[in-house]
N, C-alpha and C positions, 0 to 999 in steps of 0.2 A: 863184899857185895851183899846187900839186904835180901835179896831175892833167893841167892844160891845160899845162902845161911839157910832162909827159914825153911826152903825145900831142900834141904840136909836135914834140920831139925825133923821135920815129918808132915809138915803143913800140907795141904793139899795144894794144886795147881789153885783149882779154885779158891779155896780161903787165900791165899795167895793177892792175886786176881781181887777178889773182892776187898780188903784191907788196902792196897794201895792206888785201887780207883783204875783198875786197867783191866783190859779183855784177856781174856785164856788165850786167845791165840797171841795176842801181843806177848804173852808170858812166855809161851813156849818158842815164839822165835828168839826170846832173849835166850832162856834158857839152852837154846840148840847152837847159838851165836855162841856164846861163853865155854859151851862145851866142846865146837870146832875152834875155840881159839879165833874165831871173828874178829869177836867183839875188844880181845884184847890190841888186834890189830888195829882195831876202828880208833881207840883210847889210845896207842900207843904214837898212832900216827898223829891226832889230834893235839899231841902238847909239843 
């Protein structure tokens, strides 16, 4: 995932956010979806 990469690398939420054209809170529900395992279920269910 591009997002959980680059905030591992060190990026901020923000720079984040600004680079791929989306709001901080859009980031941080991704971010909190992927870290309860959401989002894997949202993807897993999906194919």
């Amino acid at each position: 995932m591009e997002i959980s990469s680059l905030f591992r690398q060190g990026y901020s939420k923000r720079e984040i956010a600004g680079s791929l054209g989306i709001s901080k809170n859009t980031l941080k529900k991704y971010l909190s979806d992927e870290k309860s395992g959401k989002l894997l279920l949202i993807l897993n269910t999906a194919i």
